[in-house]
SERO-4910 file (N, C-alpha, C, O; in steps of 0.05 Angstrom, whole numbers):
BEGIN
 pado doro    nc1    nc2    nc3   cac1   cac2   cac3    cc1    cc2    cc3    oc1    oc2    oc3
  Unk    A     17    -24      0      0      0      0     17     25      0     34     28     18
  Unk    A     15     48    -23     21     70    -13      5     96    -12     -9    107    -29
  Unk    A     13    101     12     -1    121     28     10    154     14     32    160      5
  Unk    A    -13    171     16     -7    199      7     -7    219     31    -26    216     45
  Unk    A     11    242     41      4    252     62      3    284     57     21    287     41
  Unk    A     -5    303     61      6    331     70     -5    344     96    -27    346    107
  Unk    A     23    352    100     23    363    131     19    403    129     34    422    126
  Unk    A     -7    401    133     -7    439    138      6    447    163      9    432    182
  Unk    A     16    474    162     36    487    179     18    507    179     -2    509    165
  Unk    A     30    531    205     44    559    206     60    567    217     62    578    239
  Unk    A     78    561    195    107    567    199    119    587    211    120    607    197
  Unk    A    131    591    236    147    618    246    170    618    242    177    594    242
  Unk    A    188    633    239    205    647    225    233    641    257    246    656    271
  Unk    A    229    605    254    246    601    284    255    565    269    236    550    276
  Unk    A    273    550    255    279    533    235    276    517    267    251    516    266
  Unk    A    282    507    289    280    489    301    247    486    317    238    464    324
  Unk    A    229    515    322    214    500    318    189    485    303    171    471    312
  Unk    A    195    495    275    180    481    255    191    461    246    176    448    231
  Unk    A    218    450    249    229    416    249    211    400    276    199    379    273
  Unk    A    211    412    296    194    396    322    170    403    321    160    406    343
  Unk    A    149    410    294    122    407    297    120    395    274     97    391    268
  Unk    A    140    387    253    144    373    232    139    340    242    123    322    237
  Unk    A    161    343    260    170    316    267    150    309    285    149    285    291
  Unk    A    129    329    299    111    314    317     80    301    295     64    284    304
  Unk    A     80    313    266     64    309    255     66    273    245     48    256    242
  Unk    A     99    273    241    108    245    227    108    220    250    112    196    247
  Unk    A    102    234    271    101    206    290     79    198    291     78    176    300
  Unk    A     47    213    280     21    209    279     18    176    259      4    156    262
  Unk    A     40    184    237     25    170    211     30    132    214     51    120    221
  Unk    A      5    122    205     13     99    203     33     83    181     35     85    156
  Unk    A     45     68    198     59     49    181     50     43    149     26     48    146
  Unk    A     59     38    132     50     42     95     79     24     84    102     29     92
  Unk    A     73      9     68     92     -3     50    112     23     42    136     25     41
  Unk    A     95     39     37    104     70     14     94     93     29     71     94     36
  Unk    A    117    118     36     91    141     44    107    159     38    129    163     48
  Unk    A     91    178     15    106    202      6     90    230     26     66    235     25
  Unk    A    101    240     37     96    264     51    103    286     37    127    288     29
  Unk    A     84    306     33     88    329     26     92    358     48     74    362     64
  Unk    A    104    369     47    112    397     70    103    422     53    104    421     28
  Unk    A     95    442     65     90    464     58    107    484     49    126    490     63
  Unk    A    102    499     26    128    524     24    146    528     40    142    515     60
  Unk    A    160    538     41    176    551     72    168    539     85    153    552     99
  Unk    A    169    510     93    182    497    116    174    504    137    156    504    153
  Unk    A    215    517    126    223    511    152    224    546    161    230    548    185
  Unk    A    220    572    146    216    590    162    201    606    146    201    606    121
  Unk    A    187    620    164    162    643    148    149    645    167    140    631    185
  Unk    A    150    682    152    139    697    179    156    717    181    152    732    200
  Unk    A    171    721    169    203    743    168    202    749    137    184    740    122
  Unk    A    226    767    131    227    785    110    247    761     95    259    742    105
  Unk    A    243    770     61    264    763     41    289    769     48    306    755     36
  Unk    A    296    780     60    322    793     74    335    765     92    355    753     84
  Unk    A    323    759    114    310    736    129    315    711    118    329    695    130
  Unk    A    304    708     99    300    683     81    334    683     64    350    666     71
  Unk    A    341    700     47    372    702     42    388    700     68    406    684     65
  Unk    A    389    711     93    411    707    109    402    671    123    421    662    135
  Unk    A    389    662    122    378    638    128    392    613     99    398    590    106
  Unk    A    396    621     73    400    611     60    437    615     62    453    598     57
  Unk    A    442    643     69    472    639     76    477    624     99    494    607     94
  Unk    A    469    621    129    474    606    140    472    577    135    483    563    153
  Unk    A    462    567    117    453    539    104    479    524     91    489    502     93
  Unk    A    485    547     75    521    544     57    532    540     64    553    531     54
  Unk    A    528    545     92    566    538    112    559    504    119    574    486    111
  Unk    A    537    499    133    541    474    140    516    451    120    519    427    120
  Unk    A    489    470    104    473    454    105    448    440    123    428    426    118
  Unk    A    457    447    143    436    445    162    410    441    160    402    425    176
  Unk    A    390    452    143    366    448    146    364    416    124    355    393    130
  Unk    A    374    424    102    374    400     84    378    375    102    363    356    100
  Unk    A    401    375    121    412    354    134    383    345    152    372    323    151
  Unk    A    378    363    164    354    359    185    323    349    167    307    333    178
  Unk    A    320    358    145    296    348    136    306    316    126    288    300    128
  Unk    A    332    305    117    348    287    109    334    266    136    318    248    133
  Unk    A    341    273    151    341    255    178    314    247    187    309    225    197
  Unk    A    291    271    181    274    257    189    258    237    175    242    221    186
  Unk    A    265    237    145    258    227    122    262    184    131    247    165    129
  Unk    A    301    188    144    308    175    137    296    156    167    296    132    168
  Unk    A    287    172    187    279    168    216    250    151    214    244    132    229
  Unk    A    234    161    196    207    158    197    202    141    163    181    139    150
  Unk    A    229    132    156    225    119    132    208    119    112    197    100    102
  Unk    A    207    143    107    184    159     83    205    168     61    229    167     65
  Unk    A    193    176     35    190    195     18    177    219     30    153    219     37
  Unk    A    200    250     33    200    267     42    201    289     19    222    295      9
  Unk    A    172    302      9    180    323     -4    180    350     13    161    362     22
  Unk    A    206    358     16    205    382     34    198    404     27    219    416     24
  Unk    A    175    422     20    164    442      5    179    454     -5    188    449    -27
  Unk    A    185    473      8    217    493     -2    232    501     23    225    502     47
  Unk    A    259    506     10    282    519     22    296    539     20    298    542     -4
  Unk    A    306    555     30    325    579     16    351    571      2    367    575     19
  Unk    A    361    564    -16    395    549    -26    400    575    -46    388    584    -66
  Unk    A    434    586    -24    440    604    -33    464    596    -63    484    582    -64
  Unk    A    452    611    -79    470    604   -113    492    611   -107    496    630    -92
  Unk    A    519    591   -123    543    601   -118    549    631   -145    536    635   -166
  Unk    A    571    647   -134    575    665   -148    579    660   -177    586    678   -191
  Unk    A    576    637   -187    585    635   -216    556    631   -237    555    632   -262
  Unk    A    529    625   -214    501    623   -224    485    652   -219    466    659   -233
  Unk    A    493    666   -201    480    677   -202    473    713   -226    490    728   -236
  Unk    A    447    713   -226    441    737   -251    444    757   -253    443    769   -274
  Unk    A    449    769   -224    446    803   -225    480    801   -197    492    781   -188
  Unk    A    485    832   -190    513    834   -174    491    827   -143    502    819   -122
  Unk    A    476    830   -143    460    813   -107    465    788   -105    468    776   -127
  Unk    A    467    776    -87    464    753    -75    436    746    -72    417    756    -60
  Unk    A    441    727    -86    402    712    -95    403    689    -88    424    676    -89
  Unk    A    373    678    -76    380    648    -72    356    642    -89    340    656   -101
  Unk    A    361    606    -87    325    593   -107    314    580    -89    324    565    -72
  Unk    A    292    587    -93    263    572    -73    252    549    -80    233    545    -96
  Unk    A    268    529    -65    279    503    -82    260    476    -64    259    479    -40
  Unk    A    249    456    -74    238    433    -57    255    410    -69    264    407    -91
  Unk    A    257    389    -42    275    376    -45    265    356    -40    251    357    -20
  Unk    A    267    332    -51    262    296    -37    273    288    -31    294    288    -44
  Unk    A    270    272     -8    285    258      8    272    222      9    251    214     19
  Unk    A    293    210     -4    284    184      4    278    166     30    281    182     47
  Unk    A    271    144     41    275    133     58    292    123     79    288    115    101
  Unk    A    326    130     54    348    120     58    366    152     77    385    153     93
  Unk    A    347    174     66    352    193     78    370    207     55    387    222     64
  Unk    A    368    204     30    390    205      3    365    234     -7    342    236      1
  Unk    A    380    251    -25    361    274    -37    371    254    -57    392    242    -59
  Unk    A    340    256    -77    338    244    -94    324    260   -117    316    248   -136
  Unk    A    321    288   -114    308    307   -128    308    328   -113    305    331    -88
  Unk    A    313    347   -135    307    379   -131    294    397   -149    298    395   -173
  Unk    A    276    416   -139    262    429   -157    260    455   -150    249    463   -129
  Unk    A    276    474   -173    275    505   -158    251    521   -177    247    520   -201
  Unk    A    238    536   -157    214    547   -173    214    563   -189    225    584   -181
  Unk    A    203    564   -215    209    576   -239    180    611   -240    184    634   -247
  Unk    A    164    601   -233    149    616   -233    155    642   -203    147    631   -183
  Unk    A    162    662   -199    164    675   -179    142    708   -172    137    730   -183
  Unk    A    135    691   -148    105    708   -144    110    742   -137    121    748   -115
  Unk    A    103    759   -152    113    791   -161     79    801   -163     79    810   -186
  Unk    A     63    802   -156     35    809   -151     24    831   -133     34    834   -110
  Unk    A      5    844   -142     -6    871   -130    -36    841   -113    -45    824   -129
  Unk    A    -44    839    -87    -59    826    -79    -76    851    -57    -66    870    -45
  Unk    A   -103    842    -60   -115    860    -42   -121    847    -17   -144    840    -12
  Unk    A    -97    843      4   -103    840     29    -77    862     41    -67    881     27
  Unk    A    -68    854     71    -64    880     84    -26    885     79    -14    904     90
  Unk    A    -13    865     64      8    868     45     18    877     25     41    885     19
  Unk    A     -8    877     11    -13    900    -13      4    884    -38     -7    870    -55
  Unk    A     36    891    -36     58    882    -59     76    853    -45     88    850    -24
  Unk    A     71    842    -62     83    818    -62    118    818    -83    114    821   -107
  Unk    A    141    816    -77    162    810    -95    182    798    -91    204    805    -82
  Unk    A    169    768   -100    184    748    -84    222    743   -103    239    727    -96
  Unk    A    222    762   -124    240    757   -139    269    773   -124    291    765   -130
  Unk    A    266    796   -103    283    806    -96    301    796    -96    323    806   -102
  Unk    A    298    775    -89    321    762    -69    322    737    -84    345    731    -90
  Unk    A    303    721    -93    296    698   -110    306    694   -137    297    710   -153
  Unk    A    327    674   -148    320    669   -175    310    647   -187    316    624   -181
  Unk    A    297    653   -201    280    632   -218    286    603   -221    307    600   -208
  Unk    A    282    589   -227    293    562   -238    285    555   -266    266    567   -276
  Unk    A    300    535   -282    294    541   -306    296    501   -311    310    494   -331
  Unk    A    290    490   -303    290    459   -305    263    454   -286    256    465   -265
  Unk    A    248    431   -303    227    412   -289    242    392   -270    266    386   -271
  Unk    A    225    384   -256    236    361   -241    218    340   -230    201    346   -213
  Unk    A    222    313   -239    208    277   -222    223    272   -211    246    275   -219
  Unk    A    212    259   -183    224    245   -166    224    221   -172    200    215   -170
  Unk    A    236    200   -179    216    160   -179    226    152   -147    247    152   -134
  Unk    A    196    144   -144    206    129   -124    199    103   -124    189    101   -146
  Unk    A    197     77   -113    192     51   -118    165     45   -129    159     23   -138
  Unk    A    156     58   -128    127     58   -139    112     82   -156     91     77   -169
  Unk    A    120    102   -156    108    123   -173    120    146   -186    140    149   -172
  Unk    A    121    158   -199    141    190   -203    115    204   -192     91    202   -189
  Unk    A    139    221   -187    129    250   -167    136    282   -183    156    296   -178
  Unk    A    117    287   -198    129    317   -211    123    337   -193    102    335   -181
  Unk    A    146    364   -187    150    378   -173    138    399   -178    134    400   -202
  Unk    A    129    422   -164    117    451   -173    120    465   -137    125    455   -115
  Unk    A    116    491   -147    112    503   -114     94    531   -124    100    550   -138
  Unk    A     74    527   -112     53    549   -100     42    565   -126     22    557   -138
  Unk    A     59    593   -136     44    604   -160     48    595   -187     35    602   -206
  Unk    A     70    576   -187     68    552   -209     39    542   -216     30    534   -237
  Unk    A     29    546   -198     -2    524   -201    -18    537   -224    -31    524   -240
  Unk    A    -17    558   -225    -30    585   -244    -19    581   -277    -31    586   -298
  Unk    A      1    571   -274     11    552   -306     13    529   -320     33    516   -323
  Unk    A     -8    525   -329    -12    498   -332      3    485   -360     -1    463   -371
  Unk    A     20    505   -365     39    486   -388     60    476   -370     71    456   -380
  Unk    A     69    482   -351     78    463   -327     76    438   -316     93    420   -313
  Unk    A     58    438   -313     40    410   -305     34    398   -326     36    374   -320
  Unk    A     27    401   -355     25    377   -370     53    379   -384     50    363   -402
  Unk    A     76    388   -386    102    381   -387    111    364   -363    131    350   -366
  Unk    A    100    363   -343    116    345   -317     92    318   -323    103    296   -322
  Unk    A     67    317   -327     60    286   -337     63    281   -362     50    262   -371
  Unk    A     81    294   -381     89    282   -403    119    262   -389    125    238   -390
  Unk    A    133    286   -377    156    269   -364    155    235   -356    172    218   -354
  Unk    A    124    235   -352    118    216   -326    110    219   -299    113    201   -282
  Unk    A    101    239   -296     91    242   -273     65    229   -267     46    229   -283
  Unk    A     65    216   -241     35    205   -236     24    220   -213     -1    219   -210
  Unk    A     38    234   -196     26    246   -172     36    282   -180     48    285   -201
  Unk    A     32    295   -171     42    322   -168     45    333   -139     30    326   -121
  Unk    A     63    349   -137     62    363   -109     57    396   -108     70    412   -121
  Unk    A     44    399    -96     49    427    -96     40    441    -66     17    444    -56
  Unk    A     76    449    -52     72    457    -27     66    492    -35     70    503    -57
  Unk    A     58    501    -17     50    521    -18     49    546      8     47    542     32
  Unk    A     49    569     -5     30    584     22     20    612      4     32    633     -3
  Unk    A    -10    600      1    -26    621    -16    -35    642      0    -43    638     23
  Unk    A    -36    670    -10    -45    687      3    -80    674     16    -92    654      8
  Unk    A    -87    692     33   -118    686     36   -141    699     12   -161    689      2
  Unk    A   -129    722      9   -148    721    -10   -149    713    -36   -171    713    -46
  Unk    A   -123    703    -52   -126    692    -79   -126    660    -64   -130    641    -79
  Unk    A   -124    656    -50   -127    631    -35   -160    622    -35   -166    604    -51
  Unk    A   -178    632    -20   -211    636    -27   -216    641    -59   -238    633    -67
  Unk    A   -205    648    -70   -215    650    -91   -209    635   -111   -225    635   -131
  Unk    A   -186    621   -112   -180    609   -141   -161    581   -122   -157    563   -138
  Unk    A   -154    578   -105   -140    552    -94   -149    531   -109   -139    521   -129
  Unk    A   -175    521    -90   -183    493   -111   -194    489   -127   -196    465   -135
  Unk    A   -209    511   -140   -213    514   -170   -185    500   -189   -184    478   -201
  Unk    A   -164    523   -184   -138    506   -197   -126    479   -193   -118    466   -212
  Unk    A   -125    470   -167   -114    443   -163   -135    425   -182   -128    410   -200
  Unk    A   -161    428   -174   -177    404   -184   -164    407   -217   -149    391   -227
  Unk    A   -174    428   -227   -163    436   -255   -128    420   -272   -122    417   -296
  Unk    A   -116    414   -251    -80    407   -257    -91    380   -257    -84    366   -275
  Unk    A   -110    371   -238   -114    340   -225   -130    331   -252   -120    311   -263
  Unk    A   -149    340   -261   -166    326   -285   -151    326   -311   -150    308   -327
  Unk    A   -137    360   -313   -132    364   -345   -111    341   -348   -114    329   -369
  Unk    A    -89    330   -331    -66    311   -324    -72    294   -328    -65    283   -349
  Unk    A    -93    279   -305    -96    253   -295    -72    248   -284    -56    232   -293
  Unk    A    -68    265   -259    -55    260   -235    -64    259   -208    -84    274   -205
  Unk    A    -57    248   -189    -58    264   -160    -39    272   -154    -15    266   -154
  Unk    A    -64    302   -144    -41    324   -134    -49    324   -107    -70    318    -96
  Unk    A    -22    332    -98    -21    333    -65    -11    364    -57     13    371    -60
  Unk    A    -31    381    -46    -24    409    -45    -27    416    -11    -48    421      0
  Unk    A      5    415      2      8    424     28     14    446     23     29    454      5
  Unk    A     -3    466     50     -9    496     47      1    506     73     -4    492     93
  Unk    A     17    536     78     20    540     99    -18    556    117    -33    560     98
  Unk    A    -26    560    132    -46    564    140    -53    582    163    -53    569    184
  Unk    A    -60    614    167    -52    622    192    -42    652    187    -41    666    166
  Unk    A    -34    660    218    -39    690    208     -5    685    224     -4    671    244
  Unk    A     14    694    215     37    696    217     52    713    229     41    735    233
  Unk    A     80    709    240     91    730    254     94    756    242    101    775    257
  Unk    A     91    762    210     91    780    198     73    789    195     73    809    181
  Unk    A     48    780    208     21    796    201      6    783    169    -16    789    158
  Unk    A     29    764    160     19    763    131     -9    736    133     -8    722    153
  Unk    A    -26    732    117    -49    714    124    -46    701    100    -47    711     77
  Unk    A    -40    666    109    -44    651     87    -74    633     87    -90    636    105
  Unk    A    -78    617     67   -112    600     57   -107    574     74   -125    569     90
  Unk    A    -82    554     72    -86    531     80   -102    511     55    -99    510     31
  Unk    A   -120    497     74   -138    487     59   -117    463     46   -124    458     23
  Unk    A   -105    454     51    -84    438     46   -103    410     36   -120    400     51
  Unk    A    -98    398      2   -115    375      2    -96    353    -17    -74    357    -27
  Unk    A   -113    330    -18    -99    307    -34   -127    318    -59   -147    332    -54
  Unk    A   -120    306    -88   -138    307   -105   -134    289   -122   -114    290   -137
  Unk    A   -157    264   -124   -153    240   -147   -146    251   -183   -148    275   -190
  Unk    A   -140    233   -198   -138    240   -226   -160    244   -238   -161    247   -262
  Unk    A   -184    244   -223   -218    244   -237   -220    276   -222   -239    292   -226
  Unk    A   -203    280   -208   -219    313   -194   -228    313   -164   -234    333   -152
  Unk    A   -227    286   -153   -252    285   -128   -229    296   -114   -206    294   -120
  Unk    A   -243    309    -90   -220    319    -61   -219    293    -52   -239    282    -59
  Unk    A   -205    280    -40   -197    261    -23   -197    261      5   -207    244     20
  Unk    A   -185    283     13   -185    299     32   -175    323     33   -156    328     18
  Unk    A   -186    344     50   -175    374     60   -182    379     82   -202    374     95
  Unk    A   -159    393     88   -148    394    123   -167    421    125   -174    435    106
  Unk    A   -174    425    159   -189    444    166   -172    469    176   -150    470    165
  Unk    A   -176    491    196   -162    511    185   -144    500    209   -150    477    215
  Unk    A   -122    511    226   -102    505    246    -80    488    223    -83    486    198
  Unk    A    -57    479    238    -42    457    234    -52    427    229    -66    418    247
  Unk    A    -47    414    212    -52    385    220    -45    371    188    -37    384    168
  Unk    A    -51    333    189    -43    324    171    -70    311    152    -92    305    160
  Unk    A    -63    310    130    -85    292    118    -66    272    111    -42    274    114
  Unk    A    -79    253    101    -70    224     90    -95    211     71   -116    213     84
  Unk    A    -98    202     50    -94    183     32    -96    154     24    -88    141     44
  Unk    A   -102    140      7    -84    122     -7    -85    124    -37   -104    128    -53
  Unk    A    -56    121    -39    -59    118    -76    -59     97    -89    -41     80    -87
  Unk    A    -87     95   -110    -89     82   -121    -83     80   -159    -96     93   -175
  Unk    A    -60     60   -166    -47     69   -190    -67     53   -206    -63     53   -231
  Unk    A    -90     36   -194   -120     26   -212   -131     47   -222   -136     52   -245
  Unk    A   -136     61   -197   -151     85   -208   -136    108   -229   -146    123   -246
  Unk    A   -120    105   -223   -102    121   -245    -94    111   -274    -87    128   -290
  Unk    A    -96     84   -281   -100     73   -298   -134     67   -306   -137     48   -321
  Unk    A   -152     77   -298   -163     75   -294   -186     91   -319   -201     86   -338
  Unk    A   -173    119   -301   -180    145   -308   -166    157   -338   -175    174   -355
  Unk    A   -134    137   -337   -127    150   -365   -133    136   -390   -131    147   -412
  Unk    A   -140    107   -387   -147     93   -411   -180     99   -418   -190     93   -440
  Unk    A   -193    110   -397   -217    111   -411   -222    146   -427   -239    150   -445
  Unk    A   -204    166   -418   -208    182   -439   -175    201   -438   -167    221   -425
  Unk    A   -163    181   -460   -133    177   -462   -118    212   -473   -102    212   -492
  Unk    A   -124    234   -461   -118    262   -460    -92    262   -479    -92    270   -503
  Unk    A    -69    252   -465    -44    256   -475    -39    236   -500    -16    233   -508
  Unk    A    -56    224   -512    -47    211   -538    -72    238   -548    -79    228   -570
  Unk    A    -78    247   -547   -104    269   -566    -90    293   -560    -99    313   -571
  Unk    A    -78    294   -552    -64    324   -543    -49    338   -570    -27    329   -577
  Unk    A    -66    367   -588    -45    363   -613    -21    385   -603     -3    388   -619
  Unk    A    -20    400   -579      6    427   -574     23    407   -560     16    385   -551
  Unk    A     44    416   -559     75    409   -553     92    425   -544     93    448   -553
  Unk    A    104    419   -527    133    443   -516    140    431   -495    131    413   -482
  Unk    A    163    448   -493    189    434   -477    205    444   -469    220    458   -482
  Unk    A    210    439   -436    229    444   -418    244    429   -417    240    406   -423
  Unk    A    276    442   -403    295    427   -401    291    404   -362    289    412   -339
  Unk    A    289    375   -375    297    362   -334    320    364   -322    342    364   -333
  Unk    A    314    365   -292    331    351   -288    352    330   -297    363    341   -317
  Unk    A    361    312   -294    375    297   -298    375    272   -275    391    253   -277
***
């Protein structure tokens, strides 16, 4: 059996203790042949400034630390760990402009405790929103990513996305052309484009595909005052919610079924009828 999970947060802007409400979530889950866990955007801190999030990604460079620590619990609680995102600061020879930029990167972690995928987010959220933040510009400090990315794990691929990615859907049917059978998409949507368009779009990635998507959301009113949606859900390849978490912290869980997913794509076979094409560079 494998099991699907995402764990909603609200994340404070303190990396040890959103590892110890991480790790109190992973002691809940039951035992599973297979269990891919999904984590929310920012983790491991939010709630602080881009400023914040770059000196967090320079402290990371010297030893690695957070990678190491999501590594461990991966390898502790014998899961497939997608860690939403991270700060990973670019070495001087990648980066675009004379600032010091990092990428807002999600990472998997196998069972073995091995990164087995990385995905830095290509889409970066730069938006006028009407709640009490006003301007959004997540690029300050952020650079883009310019590669797709699947995880395989013993039983499924896992295509990667994070949060305003979801809003592009030549993304998503480039990552189930790859092979993707599940999608992830951690997140932390504002509240109000969050109410308004959240699962409208997931269901939308989940049908046009014929994937399940697994969308962990941060949820909550933050040390910054900033207000995210939550609403964190699993969604079959036919569209149905599976489950969605209520508002606070907590986990949903799952099971995936690759019947149903074969299920759903031989009876109305999308990607052999599909006549547009295009193409990103993968991973590797």
């Amino acid at each position: 059996m494998v099991s699907l999970s995402a764990i909603q947060l609200c994340s404070k802007p303190n990396v040890e203790h959103n590892l110890a409400t991480i790790e109190a979530f992973l002691k809940e889950l039951t035992p599973s042949d297979e269990h891919i866990v999904v984590l929310p955007e920012c983790c491991l801190f939010f709630g602080g400034t881009e400023t914040d999030q770059l000196n967090l990604a320079k402290q990371n460079s010297v030893n690695n630390f957070t990678a190491d620590a999501l590594a461990a619990l991966a390898k502790k609680y014998q899961l497939y760990l997608v860690a939403g995102s991270i700060p990973i600061l670019l070495p001087d020879e990648e980066q675009e402009t004379n600032n010091e930029r990092f990428t807002n990167s999600s990472l998997v972690f196998s069972p073995s405790g091995e990164l087995i995928q990385r995905y830095d987010k290509i889409h970066l959220f730069d938006a006028k929103v009407k709640d009490g933040q006003k301007q959004y510009l997540e690029s300050t400090h952020t650079q883009a990513g310019k590669k797709l990315s699947v995880a395989k794990t013993k039983s499924t691929h896992i295509g990667l996305s994070i949060c305003y990615d979801l809003r592009f859907p030549e993304l998503y049917r480039q990552l189930r052309t790859l092979g993707a059978d599940i999608i992830t998409v951690p997140s932390a949507f504002t509240a109000t484009t969050g109410k308004a368009h959240w699962q409208a779009l997931l269901q939308a990635r989940a049908i046009e595909n014929q994937v399940y998507v697994i969308a962990a959301g941060q949820q909550g009113i933050h040390e910054n005052g900033r207000e995210t949606w939550g609403h964190s859900m699993i969604i079959s390849p036919w569209g149905e919610i599976k489950a969605c978490a209520p508002d606070g912290e907590g986990i949903i869980t799952v099971t995936y079924s690759p019947e149903e997913l074969a299920k759903v794509r031989e009876a109305m076979p999308v990607m052999n009828h599909n006549k547009f094409t295009s193409k990103l560079t993968p991973y590797e």
